[in-house]
C-alpha atoms as a printed R data frame, in Angstrom:
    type eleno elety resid chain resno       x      y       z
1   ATOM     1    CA   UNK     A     1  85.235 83.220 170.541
2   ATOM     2    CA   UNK     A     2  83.703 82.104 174.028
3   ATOM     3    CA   UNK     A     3  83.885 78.684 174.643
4   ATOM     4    CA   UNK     A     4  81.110 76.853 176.554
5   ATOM     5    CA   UNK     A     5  81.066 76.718 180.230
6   ATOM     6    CA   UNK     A     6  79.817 73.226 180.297
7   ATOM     7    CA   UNK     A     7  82.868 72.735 178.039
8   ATOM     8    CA   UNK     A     8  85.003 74.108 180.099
9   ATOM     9    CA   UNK     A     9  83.421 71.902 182.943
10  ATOM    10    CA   UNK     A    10  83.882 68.516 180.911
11  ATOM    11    CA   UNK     A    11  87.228 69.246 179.529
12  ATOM    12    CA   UNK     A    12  88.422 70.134 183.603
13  ATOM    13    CA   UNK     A    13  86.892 67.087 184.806
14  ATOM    14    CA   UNK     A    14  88.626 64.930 182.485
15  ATOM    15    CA   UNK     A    15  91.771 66.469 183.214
16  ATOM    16    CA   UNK     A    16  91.367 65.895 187.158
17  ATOM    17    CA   UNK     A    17  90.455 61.930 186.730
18  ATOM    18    CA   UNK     A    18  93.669 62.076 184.585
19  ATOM    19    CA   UNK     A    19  95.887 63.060 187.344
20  ATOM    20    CA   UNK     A    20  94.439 60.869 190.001
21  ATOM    21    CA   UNK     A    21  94.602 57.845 187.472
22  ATOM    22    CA   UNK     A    22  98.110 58.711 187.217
23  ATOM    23    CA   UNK     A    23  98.436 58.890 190.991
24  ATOM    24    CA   UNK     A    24  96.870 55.731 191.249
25  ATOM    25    CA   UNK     A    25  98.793 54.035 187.912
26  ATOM    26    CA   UNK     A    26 102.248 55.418 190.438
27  ATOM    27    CA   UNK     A    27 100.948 53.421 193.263
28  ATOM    28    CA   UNK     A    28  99.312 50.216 191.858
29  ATOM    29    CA   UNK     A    29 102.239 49.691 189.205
30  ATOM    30    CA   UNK     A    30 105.027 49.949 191.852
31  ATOM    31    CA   UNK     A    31 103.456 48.833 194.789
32  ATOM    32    CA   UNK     A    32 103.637 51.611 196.888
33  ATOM    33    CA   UNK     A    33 100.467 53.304 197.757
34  ATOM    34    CA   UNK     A    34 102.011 56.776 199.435
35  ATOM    35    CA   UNK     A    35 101.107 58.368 195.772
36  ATOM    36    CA   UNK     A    36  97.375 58.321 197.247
37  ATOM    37    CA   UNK     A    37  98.240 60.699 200.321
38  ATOM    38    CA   UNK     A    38 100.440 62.999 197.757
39  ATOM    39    CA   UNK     A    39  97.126 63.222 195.730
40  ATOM    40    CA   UNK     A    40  95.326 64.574 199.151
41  ATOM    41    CA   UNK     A    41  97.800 67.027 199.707
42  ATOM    42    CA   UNK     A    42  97.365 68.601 196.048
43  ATOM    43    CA   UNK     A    43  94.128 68.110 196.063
44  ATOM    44    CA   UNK     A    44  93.621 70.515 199.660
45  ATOM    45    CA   UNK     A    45  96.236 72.373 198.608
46  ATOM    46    CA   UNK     A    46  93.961 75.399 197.430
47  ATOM    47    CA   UNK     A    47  91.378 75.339 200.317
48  ATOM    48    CA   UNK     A    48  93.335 77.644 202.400
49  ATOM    49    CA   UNK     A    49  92.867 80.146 199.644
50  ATOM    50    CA   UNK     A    50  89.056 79.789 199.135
51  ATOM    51    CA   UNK     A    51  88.672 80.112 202.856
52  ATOM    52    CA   UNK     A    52  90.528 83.263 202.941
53  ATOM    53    CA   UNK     A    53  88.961 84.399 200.115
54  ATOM    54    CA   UNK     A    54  85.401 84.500 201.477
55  ATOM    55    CA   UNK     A    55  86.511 85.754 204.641
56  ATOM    56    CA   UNK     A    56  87.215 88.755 202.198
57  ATOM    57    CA   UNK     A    57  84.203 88.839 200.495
58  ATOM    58    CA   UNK     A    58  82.259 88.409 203.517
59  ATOM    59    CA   UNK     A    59  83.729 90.873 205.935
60  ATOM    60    CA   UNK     A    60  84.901 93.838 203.644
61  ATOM    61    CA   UNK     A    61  84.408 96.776 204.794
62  ATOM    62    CA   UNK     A    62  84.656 95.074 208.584
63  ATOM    63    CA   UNK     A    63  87.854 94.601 209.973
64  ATOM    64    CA   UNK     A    64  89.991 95.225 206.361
65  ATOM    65    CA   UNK     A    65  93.503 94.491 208.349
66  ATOM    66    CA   UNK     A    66  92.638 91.484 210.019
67  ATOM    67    CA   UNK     A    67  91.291 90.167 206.241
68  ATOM    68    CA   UNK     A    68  94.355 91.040 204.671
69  ATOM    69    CA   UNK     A    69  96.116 89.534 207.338
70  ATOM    70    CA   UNK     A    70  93.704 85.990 206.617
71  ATOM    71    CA   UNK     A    71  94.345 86.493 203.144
72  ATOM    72    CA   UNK     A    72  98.509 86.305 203.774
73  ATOM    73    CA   UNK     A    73  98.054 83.142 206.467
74  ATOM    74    CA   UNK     A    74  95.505 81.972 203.398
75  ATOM    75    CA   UNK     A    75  98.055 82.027 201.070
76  ATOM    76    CA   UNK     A    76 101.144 80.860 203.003
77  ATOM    77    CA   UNK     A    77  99.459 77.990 203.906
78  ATOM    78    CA   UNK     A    78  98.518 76.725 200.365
79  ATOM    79    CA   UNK     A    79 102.248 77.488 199.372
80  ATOM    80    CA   UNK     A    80 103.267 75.320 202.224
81  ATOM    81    CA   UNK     A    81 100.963 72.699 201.130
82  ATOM    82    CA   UNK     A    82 101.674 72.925 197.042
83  ATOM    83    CA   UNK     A    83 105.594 72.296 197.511
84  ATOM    84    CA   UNK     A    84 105.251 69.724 200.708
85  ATOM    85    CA   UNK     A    85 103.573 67.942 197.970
86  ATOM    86    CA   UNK     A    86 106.269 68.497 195.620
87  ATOM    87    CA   UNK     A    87 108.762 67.800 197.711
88  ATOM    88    CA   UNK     A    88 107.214 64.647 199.530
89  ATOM    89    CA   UNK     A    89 107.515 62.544 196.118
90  ATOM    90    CA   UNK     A    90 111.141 63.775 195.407
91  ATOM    91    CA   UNK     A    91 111.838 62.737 199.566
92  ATOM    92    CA   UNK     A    92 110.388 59.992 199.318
93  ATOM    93    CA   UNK     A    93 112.373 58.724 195.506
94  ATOM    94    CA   UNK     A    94 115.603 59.774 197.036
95  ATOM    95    CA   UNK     A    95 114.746 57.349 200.466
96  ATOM    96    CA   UNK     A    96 113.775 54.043 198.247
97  ATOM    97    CA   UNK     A    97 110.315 54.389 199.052
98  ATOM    98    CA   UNK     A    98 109.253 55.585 195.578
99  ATOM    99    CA   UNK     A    99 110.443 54.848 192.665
100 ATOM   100    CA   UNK     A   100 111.927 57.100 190.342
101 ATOM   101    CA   UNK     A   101 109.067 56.461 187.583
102 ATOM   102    CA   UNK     A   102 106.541 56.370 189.953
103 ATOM   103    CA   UNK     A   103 107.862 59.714 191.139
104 ATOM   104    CA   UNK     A   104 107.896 61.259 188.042
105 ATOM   105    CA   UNK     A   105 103.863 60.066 187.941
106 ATOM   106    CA   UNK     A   106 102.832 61.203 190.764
107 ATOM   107    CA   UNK     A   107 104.556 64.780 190.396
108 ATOM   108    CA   UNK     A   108 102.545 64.870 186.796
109 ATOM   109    CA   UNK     A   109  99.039 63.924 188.329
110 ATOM   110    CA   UNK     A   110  99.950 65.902 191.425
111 ATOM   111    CA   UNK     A   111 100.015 69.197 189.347
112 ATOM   112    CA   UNK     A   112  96.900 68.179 187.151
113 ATOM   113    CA   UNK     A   113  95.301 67.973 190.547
114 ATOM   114    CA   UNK     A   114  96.305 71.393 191.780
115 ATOM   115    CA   UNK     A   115  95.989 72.742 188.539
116 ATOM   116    CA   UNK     A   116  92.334 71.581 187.876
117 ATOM   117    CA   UNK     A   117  91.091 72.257 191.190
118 ATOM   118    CA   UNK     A   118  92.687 76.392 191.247
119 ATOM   119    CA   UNK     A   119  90.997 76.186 187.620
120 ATOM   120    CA   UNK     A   120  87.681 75.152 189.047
121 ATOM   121    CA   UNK     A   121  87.740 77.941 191.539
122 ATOM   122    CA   UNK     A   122  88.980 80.695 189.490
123 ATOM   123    CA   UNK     A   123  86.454 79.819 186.962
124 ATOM   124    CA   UNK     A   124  83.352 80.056 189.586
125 ATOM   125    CA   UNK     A   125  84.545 83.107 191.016
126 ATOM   126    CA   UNK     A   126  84.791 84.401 187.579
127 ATOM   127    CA   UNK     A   127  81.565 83.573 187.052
128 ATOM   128    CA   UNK     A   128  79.939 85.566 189.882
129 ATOM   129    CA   UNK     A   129  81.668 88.621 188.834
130 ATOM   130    CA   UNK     A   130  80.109 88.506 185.613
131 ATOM   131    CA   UNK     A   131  76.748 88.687 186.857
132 ATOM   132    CA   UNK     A   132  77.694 91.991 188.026
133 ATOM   133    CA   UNK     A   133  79.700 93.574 184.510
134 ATOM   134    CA   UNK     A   134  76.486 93.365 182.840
């Protein structure tokens, strides 16, 4: 059964405006708006990868260890970025600045975030390969 790409699209979309109401529900509720900045850091979290990623694409056959090489820095640097926003809520519950439910809130929308956006990309780069199975 293949479900509908516009679907797929919808059903994404809805689950990204859930996490960044939650992000926002953290901050408004309990005063504190450092949730927002969290929600930046998930959100950018995978752009490291895309970027390294169509340095791949683009320059293939061209200069194959320096891409690998982007593709490591690539991927370091969205690890770095996924767990400083991990870790930022649980620093910043165990300093006062956050509370704990508003912790636990903006871990939950922080992963929808990340989630929905490395969903987004896999499924257009799935997409364009594809075209080419046919």
């Amino acid at each position: 059964m293949k479900i509908n790409p516009l679907t797929k699209i919808i059903s994404l979309a809805t689950v990204l405006a859930a996490g960044f109401l939650l992000i926002v529900l953290a901050g408004a509720i309990y005063g504190n708006w450092s949730p927002v900045a969290i929600a930046l850091v998930f959100a950018f979290a995978h752009l490291p990868i895309a970027i390294s990623n169509q340095l791949n694409v683009n320059f293939d056959d061209f200069l194959n260890e320096s891409t690998a090489y982007a593709l490591d820095l690539g991927k370091f640097l969205s690890a770095f970025l996924f767990i400083s926003g991990v870790a930022l809520p649980i620093l910043l519950c165990h300093s006062h600045i956050l509370q704990f439910p508003a912790m636990i809130l903006t871990l939950s929308g922080g992963i929808l975030i990340y989630g929905t956006v490395f969903t987004f990309t896999e499924f257009f780069d799935a997409r364009e390969d594809d075209v080419f199975d046919v």
